[in-house]
C-alpha positions in Angstrom: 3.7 -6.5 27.7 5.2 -8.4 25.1 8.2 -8.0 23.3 7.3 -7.2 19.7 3.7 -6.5 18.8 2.9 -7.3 15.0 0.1 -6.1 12.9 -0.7 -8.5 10.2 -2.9 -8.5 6.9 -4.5 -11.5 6.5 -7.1 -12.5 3.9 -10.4 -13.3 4.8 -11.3 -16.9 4.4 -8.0 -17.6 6.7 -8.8 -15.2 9.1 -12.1 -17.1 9.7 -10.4 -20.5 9.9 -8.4 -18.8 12.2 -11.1 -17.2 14.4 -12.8 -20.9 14.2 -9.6 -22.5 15.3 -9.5 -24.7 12.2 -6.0 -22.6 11.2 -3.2 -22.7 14.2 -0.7 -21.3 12.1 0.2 -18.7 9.7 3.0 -19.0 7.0 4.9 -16.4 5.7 7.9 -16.3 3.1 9.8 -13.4 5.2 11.5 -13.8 8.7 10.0 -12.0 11.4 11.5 -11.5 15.0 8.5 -12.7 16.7 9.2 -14.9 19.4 6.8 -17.3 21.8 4.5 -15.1 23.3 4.4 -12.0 21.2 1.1 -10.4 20.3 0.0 -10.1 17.1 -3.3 -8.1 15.9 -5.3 -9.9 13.5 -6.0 -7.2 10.5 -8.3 -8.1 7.5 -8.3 -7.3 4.4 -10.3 -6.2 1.4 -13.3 -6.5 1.4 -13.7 -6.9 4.8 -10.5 -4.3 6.0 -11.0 -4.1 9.4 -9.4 -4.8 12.5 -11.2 -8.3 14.0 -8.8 -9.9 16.4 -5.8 -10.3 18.5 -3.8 -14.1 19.1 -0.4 -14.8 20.9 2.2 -16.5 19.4 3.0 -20.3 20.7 6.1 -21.1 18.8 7.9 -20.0 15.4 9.8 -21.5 12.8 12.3 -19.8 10.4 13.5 -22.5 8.2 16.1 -21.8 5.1 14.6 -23.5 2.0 17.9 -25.5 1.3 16.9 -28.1 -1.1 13.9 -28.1 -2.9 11.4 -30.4 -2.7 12.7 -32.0 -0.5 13.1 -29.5 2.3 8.9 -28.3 1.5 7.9 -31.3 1.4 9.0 -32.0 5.0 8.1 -29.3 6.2 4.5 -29.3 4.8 3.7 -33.2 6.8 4.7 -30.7 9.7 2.2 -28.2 9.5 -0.6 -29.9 6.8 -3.7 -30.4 9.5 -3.0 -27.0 10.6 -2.3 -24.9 7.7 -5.8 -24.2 6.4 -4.4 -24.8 3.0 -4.1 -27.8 0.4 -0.8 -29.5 -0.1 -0.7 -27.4 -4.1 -1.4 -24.4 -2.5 1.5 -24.7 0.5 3.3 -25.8 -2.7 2.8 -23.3 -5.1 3.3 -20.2 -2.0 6.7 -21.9 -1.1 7.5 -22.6 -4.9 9.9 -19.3 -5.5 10.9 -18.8 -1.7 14.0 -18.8 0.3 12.5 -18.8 3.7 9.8 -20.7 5.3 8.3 -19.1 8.3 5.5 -20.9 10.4 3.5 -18.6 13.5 1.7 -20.9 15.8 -1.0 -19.6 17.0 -3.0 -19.6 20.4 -4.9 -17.8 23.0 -7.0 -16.2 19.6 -9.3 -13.0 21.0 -11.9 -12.5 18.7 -13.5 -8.4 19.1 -17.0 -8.3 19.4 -17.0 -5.4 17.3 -14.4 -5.4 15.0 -12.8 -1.6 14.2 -12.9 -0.9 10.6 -10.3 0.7 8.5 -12.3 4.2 8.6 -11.8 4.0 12.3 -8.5 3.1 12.6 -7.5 6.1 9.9 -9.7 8.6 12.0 -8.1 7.4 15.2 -4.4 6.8 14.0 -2.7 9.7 11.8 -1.3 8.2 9.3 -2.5 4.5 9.5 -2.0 2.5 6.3 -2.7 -1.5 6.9 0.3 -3.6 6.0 1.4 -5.8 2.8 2.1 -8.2 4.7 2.7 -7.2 8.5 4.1 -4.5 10.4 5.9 -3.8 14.2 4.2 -1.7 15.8 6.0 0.2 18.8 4.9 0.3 22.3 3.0 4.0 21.7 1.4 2.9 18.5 -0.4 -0.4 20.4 -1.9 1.9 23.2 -3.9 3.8 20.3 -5.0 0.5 19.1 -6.0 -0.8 22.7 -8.0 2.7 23.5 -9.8 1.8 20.2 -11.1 -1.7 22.2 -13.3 0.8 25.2 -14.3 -1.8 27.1 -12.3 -5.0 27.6 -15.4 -7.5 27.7 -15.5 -6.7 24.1 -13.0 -9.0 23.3 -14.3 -12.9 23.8 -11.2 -15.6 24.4 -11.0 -18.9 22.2 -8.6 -20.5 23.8 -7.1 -22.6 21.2 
């Protein structure tokens, strides 16, 4: 089992690049304590809001934003054929942040049958889907995985 297990929002149109393999990694202005190998489930947001897939974490990078351009502009000829984003967009998310955080991604599951947000709610007291993303512990994962019945409902893209 992995060490930390993230739920993270994520809109739609990158959660599709992602599921295609088009997008292998996710960037985020806040540091996380994710480290290689950590599971994080793929949530998705309005209007789709539901639960669609898992991926494992390849690398991270936490990066202080110490001089600006300069230190974005490296960074993007780093990540720029996997971001899933223009160059104005990377730009423009970066533009008023401290922190640049970068989640490789592999080993993407996609579910067969992804479990809306009506679901989860009905399954999980109490479940609200993240801003952004949330930890979940050890306790809260098993109710997610006895959401996924039968593990052949979860296809591998090995990317």
């Amino acid at each position: 089992m992995p060490e930390n297990i993230l739920i993270l929002s994520i809109k739609p149109k990158y959660a599709e690049m992602i599921l295609s393999g088009q997008k292998k990694v996710e960037l985020r202005r806040v540091r996380t304590r994710l480290k290689d190998g950590d599971l994080v489930l793929v949530y998705v947001s309005s209007p789709t809001k539901a639960l669609v897939a898992t991926f494992e974490v390849d690398n991270i990078i936490q990066n202080e934003i110490q001089a600006k351009p300069k230190d974005i502009n490296d960074f993007w000829k780093v990540i720029k054929n996997i971001a899933g984003i223009s160059c104005n967009e990377y730009k423009t998310y970066y533009d008023t942040a401290s922190t640049i955080v970068a989640i490789f991604i592999k080993n993407v599951n996609k579910l067969h049958n992804p479990i809306e947000l009506e679901t989860l709610r009905d399954k999980i007291p109490r479940f609200h889907p993240p801003q952004s993303y949330r930890y979940l512990k050890h306790n809260e994962f098993q109710l997610f995985e006895s959401l996924i019945q039968d593990k052949s409902l979860i296809s591998s893209n090995k990317k």
